[in-house]
C-alpha positions in Angstrom: -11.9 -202.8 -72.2 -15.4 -202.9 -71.0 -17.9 -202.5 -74.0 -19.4 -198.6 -71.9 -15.4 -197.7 -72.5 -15.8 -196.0 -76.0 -19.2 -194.3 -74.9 -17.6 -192.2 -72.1 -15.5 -190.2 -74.4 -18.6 -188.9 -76.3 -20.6 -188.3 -73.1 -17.4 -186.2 -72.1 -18.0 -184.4 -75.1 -21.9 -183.8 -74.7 -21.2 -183.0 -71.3 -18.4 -179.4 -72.6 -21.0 -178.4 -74.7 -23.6 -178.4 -72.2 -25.5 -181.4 -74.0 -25.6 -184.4 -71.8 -29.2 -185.4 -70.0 -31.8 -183.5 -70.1 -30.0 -180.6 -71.9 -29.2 -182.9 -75.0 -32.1 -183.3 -75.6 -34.0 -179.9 -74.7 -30.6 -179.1 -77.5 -32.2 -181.3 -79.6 -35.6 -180.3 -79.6 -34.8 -176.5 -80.4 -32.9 -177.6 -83.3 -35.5 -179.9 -84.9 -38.1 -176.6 -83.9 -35.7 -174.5 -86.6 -35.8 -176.8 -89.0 -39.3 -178.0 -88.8 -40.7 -175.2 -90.7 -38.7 -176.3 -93.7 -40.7 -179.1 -94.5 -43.8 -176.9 -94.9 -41.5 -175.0 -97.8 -42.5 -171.6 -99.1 -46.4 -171.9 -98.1 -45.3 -172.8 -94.3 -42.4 -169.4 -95.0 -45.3 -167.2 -96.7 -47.8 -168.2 -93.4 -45.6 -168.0 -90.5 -43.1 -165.2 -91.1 -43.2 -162.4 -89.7 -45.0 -159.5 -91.9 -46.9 -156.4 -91.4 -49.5 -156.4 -93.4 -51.0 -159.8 -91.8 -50.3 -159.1 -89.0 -52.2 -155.7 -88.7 -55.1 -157.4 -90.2 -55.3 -159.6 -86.7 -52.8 -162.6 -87.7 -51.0 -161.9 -84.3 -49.0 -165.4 -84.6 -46.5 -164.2 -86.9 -45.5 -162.0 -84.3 -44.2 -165.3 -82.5 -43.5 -167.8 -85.7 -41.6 -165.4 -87.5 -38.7 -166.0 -85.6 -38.5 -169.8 -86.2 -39.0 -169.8 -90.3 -35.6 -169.1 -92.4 -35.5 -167.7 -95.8 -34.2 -171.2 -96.7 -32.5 -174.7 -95.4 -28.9 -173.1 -95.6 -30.3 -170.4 -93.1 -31.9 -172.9 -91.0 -28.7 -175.0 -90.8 -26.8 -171.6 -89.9 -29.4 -170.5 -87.2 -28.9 -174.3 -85.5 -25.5 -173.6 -85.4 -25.5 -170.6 -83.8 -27.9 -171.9 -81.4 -25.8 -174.8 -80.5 -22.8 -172.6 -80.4 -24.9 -170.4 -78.0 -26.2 -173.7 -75.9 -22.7 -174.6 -75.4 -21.3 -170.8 -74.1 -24.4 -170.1 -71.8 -26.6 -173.2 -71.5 -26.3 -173.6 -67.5 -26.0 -169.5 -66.9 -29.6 -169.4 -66.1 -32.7 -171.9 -64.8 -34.7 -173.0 -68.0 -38.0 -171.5 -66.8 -35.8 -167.9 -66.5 -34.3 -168.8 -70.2 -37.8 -169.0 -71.7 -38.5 -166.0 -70.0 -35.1 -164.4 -71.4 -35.9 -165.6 -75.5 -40.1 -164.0 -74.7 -38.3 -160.6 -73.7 -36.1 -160.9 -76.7 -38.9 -161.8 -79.2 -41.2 -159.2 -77.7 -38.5 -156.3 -77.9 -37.8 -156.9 -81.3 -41.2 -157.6 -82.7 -42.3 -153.9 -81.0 -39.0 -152.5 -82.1 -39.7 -153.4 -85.6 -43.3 -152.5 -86.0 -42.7 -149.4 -84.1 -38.8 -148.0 -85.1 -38.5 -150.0 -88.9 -42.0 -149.4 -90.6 -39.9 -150.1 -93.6 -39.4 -153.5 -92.9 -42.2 -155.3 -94.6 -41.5 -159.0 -93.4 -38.7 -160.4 -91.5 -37.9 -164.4 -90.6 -34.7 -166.3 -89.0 -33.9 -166.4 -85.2 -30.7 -164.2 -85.1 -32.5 -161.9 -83.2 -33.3 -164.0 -80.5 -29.9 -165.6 -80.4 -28.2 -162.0 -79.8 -30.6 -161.8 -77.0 -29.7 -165.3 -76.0 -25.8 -164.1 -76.3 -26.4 -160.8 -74.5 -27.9 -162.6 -71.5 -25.2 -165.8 -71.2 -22.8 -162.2 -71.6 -24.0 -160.9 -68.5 -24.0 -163.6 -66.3 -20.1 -164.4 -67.1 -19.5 -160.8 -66.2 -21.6 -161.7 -62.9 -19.2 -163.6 -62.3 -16.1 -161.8 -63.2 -15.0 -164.6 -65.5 -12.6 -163.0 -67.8 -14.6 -164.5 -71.2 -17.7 -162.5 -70.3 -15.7 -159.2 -70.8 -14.4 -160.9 -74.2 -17.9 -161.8 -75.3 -19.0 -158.1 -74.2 -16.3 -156.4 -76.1 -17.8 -158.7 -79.4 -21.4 -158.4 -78.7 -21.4 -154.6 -78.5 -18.6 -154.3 -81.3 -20.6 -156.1 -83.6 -23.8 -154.6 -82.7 -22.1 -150.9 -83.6 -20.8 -152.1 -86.9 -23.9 -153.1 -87.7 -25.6 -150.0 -86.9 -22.9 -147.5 -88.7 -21.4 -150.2 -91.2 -24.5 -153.1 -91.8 -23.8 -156.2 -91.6 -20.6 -158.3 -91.5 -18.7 -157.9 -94.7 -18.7 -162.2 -94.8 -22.8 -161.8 -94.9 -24.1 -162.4 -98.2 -27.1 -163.3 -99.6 -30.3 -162.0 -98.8 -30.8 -157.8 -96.8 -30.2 -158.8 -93.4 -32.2 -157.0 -90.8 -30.1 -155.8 -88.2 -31.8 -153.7 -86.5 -33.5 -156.8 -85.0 -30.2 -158.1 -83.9 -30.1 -154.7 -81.8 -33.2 -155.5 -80.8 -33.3 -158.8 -79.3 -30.0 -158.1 -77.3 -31.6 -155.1 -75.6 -34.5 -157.3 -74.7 -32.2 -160.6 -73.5 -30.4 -158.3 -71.6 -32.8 -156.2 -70.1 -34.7 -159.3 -69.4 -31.7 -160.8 -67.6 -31.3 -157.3 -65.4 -34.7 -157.4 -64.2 -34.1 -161.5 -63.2 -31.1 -160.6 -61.3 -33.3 -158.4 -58.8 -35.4 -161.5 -58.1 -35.2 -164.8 -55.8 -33.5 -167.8 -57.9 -36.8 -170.0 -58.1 -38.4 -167.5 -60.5 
């Protein structure tokens, strides 16, 4: 057995989850983003999340950092795995110049939604927002293609997005109020973001 033998197996692997190359290690890098803030502990939380007051008062960053600072490592670690699961559903769906496009729509929906449609919300942080976005978009170009998952992933999406709305969130959701109107939010803007990409040429 040639010594490469034993490697091929796990570059099979990276490859199904839409990891291997250049992928892995864009993967990587948006894990290690969630995650950084944590080493900056509650000061890094208290100056990068997002919150109203601050924000009104000009510090317009939180509109963006809030999004990638967590209430703690446990919600950090959950976040990566949710991006990863993401990564490896929808990864190749879209060019990565159109995904960065598709997480700025997200962000932007639900940072407008919440300052203009949840005053009550005094701060918010995590990235589940942005991954429903990310999820609503991979959703819609499965159902481009009329593979029978994208209707599966549909039926969940908008399933959980209305028991959330009527219900709050998932009975298996503990710990700290979870916002999820921003959920709402960030799919409406991955998916609107993904309509409007659809009308133009593939090099955008």
């Amino acid at each position: 057995m040639s010594p490469a033998a034993p490697v091929r197996p796990f570059r099979s692997w990276l490859a199904s989850v839409n990891g291997d190359g250049t992928y892995g290690v864009a993967l990587a890098g948006a894990c290690l983003l969630l995650l950084a803030s944590e080493l900056g502990g509650e000061p890094a939380r208290l100056a990068l999340r997002y919150e109203r007051a601050p924000i009104a008062a000009g510090e317009l960053w939180r509109l963006l950092t809030g999004h990638f600072v967590h209430l703690s490592f446990h919600h950090a670690l959950l976040n990566v795995l949710g991006l990863a699961l993401m990564w490896a559903l929808f990864a190749r769906d879209y060019p990565p110049r159109r995904w960065l496009l598709i997480c700025a729509a997200s962000i932007a929906v639900i940072d407008v939604g919440l300052w203009l449609g949840d005053s009550t919300v005094q701060w918010y942080v995590g990235s589940s927002g942005l991954l429903h976005g990310i999820m609503a978009a991979g959703t819609l170009a499965h159902l481009r293609r009329r593979q029978a998952e994208g209707w599966i992933l549909a039926v969940f999406l908008v399933a959980k997005l209305c028991y959330e709305q009527f219900a709050g969130p998932l009975p298996f959701v503990t710990g700290a109020t979870v916002v999820v109107d921003a959920h709402l939010y960030g799919a409406v803007g991955g998916l609107a973001a993904a309509v409007l990409l659809s009308l133009r040429p593939q090099s955008v």
